[in-house]
mmCIF file of the N, C-alpha and C atoms, coordinates in Angstrom:
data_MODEL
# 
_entry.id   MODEL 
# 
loop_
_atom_site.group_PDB 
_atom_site.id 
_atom_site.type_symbol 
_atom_site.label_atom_id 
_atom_site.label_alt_id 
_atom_site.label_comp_id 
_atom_site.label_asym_id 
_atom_site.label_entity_id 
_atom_site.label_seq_id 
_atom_site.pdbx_PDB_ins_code 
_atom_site.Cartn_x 
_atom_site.Cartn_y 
_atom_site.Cartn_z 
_atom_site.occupancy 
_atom_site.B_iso_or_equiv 
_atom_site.pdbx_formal_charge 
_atom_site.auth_seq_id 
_atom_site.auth_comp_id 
_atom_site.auth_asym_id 
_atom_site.auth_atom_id 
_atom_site.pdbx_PDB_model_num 
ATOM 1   N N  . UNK A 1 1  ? -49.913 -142.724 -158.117 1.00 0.00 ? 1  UNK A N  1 
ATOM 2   C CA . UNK A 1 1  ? -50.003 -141.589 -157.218 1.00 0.00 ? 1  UNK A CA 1 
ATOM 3   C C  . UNK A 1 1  ? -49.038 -141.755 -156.058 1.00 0.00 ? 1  UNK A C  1 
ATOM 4   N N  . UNK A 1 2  ? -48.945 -143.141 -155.606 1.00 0.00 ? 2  UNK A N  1 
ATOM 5   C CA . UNK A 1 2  ? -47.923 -143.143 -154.523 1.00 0.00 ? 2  UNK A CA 1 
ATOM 6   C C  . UNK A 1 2  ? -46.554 -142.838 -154.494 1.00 0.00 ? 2  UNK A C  1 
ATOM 7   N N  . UNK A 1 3  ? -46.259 -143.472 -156.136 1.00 0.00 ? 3  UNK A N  1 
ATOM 8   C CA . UNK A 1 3  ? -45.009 -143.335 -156.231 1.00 0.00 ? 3  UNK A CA 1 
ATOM 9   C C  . UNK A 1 3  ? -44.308 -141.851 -156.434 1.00 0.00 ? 3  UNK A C  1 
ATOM 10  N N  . UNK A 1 4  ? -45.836 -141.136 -156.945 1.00 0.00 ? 4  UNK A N  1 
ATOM 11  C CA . UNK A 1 4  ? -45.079 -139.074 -156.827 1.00 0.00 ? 4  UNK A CA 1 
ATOM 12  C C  . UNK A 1 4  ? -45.020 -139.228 -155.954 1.00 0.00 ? 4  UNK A C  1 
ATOM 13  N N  . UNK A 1 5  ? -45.502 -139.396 -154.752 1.00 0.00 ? 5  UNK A N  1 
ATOM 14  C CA . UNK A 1 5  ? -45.957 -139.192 -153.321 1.00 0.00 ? 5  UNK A CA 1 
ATOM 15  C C  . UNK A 1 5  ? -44.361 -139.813 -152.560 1.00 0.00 ? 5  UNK A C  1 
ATOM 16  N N  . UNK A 1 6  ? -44.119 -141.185 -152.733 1.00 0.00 ? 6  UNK A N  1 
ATOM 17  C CA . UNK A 1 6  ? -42.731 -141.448 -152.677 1.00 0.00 ? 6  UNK A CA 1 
ATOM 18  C C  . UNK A 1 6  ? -41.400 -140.748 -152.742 1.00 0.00 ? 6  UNK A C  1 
ATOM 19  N N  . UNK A 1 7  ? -41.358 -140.167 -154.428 1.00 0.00 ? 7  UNK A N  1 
ATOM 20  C CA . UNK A 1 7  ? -40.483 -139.578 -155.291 1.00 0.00 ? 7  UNK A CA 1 
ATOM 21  C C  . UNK A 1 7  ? -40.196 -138.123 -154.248 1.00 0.00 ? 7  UNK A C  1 
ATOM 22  N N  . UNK A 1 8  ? -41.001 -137.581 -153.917 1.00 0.00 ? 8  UNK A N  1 
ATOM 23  C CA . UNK A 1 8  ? -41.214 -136.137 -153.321 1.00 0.00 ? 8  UNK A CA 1 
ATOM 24  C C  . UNK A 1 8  ? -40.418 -136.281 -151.920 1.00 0.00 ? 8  UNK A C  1 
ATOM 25  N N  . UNK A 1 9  ? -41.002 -136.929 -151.482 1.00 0.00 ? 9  UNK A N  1 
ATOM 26  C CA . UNK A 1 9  ? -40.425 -137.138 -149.895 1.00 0.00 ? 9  UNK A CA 1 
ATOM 27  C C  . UNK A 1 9  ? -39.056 -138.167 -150.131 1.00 0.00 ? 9  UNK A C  1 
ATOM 28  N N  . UNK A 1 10 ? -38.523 -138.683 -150.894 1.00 0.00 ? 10 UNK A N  1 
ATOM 29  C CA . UNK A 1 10 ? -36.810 -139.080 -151.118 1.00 0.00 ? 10 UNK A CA 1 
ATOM 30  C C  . UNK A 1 10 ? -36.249 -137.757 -151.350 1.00 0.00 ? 10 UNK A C  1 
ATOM 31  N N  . UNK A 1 11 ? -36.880 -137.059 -152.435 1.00 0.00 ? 11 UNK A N  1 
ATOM 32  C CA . UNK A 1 11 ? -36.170 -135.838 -152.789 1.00 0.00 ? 11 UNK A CA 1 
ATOM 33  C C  . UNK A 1 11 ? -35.768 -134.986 -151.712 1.00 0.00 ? 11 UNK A C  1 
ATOM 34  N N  . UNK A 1 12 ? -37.189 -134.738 -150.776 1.00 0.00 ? 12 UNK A N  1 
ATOM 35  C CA . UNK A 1 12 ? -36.714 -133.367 -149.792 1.00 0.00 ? 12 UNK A CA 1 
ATOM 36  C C  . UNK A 1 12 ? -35.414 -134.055 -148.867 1.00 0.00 ? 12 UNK A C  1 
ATOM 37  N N  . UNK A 1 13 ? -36.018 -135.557 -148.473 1.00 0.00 ? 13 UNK A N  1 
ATOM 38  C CA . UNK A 1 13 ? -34.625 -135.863 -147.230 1.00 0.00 ? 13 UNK A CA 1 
ATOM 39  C C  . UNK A 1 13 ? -33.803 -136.145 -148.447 1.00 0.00 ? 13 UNK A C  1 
ATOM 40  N N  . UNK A 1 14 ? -33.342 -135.877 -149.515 1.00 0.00 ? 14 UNK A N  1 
ATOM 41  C CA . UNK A 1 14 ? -31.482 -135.938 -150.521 1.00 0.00 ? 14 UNK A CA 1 
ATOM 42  C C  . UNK A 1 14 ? -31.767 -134.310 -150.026 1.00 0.00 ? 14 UNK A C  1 
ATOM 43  N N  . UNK A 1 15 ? -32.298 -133.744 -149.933 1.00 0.00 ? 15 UNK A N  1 
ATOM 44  C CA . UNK A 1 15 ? -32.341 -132.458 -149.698 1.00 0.00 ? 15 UNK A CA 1 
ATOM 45  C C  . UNK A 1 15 ? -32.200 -131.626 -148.315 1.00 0.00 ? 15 UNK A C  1 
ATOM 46  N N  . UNK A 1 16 ? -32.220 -132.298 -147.496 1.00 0.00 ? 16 UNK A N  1 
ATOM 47  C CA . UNK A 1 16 ? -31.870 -132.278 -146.042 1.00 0.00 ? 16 UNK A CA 1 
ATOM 48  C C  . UNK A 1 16 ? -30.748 -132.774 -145.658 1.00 0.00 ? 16 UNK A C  1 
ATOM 49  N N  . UNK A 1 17 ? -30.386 -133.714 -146.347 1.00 0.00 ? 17 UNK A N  1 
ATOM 50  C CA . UNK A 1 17 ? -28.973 -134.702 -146.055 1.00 0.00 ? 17 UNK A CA 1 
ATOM 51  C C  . UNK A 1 17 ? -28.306 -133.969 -146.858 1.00 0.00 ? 17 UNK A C  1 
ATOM 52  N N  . UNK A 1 18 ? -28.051 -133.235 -147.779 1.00 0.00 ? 18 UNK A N  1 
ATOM 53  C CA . UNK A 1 18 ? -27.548 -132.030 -148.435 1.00 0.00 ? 18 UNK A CA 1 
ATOM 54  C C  . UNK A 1 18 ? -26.983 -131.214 -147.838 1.00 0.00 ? 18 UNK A C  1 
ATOM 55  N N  . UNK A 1 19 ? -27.787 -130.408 -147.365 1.00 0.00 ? 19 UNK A N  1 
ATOM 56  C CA . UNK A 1 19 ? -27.858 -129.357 -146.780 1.00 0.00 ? 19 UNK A CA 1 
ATOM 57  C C  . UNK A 1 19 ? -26.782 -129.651 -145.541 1.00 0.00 ? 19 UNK A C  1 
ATOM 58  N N  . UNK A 1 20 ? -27.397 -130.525 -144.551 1.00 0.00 ? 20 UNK A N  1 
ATOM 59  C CA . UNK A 1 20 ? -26.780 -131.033 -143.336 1.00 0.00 ? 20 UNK A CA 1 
ATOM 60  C C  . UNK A 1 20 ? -25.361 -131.963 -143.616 1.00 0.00 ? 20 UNK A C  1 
ATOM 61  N N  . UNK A 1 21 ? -24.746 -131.777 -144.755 1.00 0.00 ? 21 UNK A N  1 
ATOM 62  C CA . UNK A 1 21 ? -23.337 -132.496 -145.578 1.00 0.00 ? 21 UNK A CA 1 
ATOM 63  C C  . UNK A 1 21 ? -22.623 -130.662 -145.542 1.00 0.00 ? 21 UNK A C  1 
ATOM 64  N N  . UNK A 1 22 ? -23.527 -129.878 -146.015 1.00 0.00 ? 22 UNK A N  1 
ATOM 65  C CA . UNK A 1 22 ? -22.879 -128.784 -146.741 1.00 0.00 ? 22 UNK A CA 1 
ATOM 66  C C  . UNK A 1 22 ? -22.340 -128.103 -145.758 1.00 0.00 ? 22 UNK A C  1 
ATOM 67  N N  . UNK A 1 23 ? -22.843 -127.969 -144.431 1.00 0.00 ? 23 UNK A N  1 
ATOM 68  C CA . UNK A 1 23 ? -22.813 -126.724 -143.300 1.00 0.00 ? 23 UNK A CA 1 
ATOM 69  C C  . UNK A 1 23 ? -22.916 -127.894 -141.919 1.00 0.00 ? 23 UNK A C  1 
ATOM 70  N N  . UNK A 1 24 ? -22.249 -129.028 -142.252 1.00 0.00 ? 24 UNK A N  1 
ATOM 71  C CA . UNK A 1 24 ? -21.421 -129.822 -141.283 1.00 0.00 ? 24 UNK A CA 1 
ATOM 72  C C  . UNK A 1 24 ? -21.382 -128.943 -140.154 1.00 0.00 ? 24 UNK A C  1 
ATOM 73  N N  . UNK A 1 25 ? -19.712 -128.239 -140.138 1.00 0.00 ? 25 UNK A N  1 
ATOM 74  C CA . UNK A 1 25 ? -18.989 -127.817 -139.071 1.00 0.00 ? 25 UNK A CA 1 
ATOM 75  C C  . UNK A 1 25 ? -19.834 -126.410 -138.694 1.00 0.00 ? 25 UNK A C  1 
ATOM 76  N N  . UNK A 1 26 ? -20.512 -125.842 -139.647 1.00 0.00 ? 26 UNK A N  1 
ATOM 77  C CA . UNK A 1 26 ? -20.915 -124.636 -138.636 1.00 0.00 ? 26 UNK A CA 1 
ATOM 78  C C  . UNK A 1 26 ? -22.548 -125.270 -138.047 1.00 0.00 ? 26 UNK A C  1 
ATOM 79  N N  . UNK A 1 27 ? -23.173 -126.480 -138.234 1.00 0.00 ? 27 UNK A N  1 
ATOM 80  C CA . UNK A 1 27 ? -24.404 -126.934 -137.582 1.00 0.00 ? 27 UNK A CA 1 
ATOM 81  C C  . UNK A 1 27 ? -23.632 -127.389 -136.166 1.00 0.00 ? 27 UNK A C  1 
ATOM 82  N N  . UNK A 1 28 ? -22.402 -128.333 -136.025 1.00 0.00 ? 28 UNK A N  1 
ATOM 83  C CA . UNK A 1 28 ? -21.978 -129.008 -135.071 1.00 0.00 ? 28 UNK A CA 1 
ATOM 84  C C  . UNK A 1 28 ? -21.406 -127.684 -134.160 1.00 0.00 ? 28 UNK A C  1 
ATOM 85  N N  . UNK A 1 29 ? -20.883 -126.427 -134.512 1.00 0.00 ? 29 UNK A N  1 
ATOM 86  C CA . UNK A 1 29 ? -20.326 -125.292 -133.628 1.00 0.00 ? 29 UNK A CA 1 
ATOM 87  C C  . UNK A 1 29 ? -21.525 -124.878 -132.959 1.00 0.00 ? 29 UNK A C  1 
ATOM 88  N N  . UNK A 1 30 ? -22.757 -124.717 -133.502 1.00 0.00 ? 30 UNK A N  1 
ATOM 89  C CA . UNK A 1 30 ? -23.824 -124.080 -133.267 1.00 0.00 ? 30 UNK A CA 1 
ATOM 90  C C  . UNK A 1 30 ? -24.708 -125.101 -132.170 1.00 0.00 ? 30 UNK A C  1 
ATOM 91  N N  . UNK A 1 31 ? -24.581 -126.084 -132.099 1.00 0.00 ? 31 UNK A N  1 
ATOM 92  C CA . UNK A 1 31 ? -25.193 -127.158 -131.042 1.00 0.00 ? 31 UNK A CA 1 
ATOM 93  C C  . UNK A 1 31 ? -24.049 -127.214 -130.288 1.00 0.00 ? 31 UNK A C  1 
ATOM 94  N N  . UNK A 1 32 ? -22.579 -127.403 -129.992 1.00 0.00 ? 32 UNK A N  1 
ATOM 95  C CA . UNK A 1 32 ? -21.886 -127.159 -129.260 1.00 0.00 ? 32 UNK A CA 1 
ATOM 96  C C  . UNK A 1 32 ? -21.696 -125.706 -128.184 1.00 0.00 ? 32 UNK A C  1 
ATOM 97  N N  . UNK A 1 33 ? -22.013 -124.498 -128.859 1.00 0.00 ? 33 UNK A N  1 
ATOM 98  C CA . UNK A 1 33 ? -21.815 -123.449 -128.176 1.00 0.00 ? 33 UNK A CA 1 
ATOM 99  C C  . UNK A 1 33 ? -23.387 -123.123 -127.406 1.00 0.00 ? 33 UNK A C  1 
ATOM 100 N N  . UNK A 1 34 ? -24.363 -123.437 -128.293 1.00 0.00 ? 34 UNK A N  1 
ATOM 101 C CA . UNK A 1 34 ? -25.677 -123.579 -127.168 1.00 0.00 ? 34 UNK A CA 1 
ATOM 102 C C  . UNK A 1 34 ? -25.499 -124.513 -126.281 1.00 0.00 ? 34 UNK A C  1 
ATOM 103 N N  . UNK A 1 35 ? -24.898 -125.828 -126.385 1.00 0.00 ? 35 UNK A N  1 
ATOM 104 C CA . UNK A 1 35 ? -24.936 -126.601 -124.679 1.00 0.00 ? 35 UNK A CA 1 
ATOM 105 C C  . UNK A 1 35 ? -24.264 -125.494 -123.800 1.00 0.00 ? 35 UNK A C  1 
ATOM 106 N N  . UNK A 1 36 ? -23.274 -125.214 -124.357 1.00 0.00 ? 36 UNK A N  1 
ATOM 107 C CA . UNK A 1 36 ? -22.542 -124.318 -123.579 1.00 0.00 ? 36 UNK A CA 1 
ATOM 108 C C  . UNK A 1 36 ? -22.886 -122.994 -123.042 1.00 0.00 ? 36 UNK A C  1 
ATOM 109 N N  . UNK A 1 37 ? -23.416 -122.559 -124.157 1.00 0.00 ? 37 UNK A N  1 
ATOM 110 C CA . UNK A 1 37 ? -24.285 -121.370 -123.248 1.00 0.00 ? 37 UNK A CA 1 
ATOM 111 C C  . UNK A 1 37 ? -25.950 -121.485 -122.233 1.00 0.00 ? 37 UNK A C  1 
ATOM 112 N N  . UNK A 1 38 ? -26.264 -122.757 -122.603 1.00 0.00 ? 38 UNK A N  1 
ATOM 113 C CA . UNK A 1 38 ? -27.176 -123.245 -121.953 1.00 0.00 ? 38 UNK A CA 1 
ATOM 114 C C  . UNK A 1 38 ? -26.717 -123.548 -120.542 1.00 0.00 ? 38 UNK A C  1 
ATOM 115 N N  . UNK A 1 39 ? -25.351 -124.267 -120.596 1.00 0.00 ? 39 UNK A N  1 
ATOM 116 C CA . UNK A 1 39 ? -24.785 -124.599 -119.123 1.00 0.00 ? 39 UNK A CA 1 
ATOM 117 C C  . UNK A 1 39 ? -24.156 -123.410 -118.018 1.00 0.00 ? 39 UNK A C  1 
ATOM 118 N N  . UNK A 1 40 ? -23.530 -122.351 -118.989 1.00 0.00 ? 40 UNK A N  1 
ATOM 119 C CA . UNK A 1 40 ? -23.702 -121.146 -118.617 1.00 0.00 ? 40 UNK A CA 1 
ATOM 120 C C  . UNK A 1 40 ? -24.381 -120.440 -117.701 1.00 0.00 ? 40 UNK A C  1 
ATOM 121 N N  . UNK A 1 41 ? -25.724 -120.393 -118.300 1.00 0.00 ? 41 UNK A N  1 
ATOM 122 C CA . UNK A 1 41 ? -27.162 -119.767 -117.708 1.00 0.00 ? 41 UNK A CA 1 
ATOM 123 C C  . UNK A 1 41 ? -28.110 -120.737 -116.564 1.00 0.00 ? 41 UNK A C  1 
ATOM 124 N N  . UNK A 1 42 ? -27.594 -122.298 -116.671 1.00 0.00 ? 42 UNK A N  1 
ATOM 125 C CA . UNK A 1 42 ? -28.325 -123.171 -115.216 1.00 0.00 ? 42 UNK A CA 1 
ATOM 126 C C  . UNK A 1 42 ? -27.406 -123.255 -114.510 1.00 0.00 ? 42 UNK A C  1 
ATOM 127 N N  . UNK A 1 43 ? -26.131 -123.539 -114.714 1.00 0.00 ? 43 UNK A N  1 
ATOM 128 C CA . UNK A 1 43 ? -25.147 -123.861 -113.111 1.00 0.00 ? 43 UNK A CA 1 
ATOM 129 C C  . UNK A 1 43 ? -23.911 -123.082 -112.939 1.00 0.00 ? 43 UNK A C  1 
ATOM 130 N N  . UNK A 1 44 ? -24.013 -121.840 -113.855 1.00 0.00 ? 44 UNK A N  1 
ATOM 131 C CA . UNK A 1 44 ? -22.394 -120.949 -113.254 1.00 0.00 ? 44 UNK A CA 1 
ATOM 132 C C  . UNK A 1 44 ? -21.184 -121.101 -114.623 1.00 0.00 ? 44 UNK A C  1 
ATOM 133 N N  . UNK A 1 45 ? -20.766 -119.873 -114.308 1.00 0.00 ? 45 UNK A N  1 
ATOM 134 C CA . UNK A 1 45 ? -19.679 -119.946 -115.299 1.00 0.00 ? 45 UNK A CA 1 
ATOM 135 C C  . UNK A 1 45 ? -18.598 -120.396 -114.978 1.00 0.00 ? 45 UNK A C  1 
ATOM 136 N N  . UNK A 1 46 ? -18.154 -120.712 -113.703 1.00 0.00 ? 46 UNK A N  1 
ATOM 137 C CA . UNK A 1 46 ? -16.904 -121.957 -113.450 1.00 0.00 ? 46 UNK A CA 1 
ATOM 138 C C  . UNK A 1 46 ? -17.077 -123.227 -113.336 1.00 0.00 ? 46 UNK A C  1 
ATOM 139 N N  . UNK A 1 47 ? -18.919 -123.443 -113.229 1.00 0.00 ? 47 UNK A N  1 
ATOM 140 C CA . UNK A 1 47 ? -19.193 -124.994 -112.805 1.00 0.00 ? 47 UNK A CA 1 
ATOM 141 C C  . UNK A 1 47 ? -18.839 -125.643 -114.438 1.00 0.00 ? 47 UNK A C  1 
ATOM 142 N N  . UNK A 1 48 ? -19.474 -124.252 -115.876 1.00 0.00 ? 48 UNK A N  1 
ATOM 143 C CA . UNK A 1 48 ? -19.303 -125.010 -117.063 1.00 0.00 ? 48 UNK A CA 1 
ATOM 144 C C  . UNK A 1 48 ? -17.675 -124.896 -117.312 1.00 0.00 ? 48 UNK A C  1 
ATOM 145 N N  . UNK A 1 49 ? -17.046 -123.992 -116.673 1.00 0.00 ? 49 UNK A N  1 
ATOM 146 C CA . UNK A 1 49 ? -15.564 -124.017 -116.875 1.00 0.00 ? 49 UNK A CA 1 
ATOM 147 C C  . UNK A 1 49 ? -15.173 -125.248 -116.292 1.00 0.00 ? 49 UNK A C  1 
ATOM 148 N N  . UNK A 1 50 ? -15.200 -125.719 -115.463 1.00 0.00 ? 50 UNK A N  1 
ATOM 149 C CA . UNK A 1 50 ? -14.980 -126.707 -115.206 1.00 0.00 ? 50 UNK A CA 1 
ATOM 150 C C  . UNK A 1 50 ? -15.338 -128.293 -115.778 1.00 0.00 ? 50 UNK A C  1 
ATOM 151 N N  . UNK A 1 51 ? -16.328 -128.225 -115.689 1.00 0.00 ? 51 UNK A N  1 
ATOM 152 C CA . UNK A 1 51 ? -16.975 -129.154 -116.817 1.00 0.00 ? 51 UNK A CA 1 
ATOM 153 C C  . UNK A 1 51 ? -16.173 -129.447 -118.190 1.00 0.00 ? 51 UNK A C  1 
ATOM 154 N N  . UNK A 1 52 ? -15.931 -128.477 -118.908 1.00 0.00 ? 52 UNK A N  1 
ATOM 155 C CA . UNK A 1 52 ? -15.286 -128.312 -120.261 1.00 0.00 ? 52 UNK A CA 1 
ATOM 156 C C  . UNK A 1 52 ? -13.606 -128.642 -120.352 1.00 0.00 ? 52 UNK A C  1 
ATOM 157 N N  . UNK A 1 53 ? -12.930 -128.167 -119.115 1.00 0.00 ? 53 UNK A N  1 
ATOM 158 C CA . UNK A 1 53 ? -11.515 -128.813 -118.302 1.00 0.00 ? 53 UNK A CA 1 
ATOM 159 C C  . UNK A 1 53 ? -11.775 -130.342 -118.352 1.00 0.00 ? 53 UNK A C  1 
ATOM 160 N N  . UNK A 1 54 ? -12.360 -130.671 -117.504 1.00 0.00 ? 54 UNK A N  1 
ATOM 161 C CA . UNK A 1 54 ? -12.771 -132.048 -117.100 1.00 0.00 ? 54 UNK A CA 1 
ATOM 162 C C  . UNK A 1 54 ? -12.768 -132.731 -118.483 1.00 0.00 ? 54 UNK A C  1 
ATOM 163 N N  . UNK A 1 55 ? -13.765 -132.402 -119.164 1.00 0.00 ? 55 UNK A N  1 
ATOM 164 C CA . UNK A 1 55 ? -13.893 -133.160 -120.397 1.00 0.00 ? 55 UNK A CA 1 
ATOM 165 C C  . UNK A 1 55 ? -12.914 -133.147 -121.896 1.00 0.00 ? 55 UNK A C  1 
ATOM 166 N N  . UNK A 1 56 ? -11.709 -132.186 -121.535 1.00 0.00 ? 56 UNK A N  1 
ATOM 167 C CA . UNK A 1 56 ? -10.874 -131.894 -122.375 1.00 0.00 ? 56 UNK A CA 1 
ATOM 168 C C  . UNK A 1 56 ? -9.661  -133.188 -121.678 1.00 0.00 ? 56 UNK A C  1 
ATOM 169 N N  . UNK A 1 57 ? -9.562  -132.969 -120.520 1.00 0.00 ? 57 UNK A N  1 
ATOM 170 C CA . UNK A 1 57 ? -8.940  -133.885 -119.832 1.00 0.00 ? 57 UNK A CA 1 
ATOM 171 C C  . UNK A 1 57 ? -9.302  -135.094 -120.277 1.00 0.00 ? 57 UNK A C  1 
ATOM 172 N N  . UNK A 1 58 ? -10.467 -135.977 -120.196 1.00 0.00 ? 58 UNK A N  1 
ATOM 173 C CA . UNK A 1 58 ? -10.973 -136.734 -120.617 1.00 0.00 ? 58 UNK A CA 1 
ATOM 174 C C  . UNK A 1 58 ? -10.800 -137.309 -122.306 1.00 0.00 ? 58 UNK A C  1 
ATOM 175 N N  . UNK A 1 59 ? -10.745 -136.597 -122.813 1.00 0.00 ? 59 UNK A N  1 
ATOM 176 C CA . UNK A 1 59 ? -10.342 -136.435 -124.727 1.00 0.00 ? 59 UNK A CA 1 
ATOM 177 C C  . UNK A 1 59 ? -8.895  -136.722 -124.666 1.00 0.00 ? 59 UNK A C  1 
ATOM 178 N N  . UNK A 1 60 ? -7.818  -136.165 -123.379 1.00 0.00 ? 60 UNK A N  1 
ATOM 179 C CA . UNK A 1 60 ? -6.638  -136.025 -123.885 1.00 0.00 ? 60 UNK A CA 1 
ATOM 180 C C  . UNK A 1 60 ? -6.070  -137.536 -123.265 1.00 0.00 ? 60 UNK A C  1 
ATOM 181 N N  . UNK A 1 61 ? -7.145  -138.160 -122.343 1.00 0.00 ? 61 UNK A N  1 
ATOM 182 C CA . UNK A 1 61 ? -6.123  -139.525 -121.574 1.00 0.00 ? 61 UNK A CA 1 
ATOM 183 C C  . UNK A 1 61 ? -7.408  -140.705 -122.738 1.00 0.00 ? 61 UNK A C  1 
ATOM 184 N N  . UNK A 1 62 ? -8.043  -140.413 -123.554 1.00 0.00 ? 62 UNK A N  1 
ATOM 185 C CA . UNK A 1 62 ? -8.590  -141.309 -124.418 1.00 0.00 ? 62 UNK A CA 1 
ATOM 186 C C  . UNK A 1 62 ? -7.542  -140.977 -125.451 1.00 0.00 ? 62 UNK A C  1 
ATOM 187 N N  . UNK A 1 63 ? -7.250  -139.848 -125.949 1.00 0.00 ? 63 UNK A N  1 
ATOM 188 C CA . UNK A 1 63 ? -6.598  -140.198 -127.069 1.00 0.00 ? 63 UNK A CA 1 
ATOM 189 C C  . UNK A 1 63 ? -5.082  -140.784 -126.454 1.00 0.00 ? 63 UNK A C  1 
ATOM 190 N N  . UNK A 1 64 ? -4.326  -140.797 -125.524 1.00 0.00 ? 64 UNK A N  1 
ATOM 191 C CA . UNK A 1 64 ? -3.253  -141.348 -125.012 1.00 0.00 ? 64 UNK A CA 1 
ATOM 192 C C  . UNK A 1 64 ? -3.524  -143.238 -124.952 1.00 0.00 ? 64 UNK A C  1 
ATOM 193 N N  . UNK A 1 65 ? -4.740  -142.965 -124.427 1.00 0.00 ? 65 UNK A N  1 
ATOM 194 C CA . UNK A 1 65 ? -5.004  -144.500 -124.372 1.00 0.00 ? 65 UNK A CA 1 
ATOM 195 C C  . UNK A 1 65 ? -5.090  -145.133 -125.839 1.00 0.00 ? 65 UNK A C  1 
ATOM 196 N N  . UNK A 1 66 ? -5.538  -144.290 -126.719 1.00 0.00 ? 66 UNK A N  1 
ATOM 197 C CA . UNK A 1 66 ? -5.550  -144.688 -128.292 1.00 0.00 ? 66 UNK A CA 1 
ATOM 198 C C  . UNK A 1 66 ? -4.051  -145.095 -128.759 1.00 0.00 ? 66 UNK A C  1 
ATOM 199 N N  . UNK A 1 67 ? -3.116  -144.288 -128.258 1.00 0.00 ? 67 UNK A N  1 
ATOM 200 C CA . UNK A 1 67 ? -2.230  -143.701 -128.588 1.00 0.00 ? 67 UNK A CA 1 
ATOM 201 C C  . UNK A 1 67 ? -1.666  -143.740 -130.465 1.00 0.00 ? 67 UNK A C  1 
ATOM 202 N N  . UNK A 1 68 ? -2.325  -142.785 -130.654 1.00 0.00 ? 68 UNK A N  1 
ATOM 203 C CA . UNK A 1 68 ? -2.112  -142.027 -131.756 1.00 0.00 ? 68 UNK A CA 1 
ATOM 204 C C  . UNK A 1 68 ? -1.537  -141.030 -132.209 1.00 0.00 ? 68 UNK A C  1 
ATOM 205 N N  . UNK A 1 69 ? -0.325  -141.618 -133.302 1.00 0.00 ? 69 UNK A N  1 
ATOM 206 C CA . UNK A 1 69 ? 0.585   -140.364 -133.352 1.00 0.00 ? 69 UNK A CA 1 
ATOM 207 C C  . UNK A 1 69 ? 0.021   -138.868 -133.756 1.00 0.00 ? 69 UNK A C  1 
ATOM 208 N N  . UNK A 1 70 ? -0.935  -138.981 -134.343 1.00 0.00 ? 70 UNK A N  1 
ATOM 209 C CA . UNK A 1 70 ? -1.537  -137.727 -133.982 1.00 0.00 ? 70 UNK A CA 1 
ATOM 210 C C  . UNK A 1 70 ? -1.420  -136.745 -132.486 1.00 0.00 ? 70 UNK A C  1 
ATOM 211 N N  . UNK A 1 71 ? -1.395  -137.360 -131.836 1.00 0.00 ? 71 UNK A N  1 
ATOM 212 C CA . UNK A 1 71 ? -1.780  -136.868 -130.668 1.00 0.00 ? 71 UNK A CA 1 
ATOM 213 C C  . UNK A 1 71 ? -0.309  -136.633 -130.137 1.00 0.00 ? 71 UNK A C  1 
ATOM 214 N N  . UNK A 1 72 ? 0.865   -137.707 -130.223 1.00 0.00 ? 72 UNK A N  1 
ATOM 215 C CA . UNK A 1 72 ? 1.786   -137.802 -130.397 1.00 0.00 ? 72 UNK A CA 1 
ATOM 216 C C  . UNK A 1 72 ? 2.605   -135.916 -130.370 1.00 0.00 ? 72 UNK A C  1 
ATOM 217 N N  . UNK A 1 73 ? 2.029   -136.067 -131.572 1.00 0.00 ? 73 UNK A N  1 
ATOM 218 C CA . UNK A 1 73 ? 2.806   -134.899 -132.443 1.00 0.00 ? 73 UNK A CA 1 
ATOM 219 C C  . UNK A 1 73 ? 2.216   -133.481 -131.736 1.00 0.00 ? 73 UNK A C  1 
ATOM 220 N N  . UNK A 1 74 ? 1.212   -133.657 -131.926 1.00 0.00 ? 74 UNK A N  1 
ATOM 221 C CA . UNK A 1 74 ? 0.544   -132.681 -131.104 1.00 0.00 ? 74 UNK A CA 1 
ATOM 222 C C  . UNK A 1 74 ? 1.048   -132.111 -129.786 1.00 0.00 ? 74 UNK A C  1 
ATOM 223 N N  . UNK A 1 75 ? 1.379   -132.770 -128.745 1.00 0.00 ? 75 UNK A N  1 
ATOM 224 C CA . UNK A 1 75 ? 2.052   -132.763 -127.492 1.00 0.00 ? 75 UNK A CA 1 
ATOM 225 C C  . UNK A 1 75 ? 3.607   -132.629 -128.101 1.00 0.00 ? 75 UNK A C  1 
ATOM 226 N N  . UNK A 1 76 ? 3.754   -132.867 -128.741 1.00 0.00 ? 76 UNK A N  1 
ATOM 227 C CA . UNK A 1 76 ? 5.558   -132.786 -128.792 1.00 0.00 ? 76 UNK A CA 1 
ATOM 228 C C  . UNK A 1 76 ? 5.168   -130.969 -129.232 1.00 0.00 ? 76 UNK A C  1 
ATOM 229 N N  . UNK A 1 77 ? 4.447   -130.603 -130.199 1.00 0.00 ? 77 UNK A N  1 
ATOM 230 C CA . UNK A 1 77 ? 4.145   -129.294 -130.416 1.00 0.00 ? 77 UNK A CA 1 
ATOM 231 C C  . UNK A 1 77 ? 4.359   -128.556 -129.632 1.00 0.00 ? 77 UNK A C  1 
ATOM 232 N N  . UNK A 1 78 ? 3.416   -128.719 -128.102 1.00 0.00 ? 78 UNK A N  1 
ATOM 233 C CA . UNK A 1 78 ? 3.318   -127.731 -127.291 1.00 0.00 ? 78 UNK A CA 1 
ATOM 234 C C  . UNK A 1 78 ? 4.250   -127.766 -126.154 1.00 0.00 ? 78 UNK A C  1 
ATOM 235 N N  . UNK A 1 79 ? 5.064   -128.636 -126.608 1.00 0.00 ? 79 UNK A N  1 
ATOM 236 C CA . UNK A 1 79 ? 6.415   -128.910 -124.871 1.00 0.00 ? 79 UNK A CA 1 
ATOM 237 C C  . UNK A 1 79 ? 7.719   -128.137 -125.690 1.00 0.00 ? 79 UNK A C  1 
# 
């Protein structure tokens, strides 16, 4: 009996880990744009503009510090 009992509950989480494999990028857009509209609605729409500057800033002197031609290329793109 345990082992149906086992069998059932592996299945649903291969079945959740599925699911959450399949619709990746639109689960991660959808928790990204609610912080954002969450930050929106408690502290101002320039405090999250700002915030989102700040932290793009932040992404762009980590990936420099990485320095990865990715990033490389990227910046040669936009100059």
């Amino acid at each position: 009996m345990s082992e149906n009992n086992n069998s059932n509950e592996q299945d649903y989480l291969q079945q959740i880990i599925n699911f959450f494999k399949e619709y990746k990028w639109r689960i991660i857009g959808f928790l990204a744009f609610l912080i954002i509209a969450l930050l929106f609605l408690n502290i101002g729409f320039w405090s999250t503009i700002l915030i989102i500057v700040l932290c793009l800033i932040g992404v762009g002197i980590g990936y420099t510090k990485d320095r990865t031609q990715d990033f490389l290329n990227f910046l040669n793109r936009w100059s």
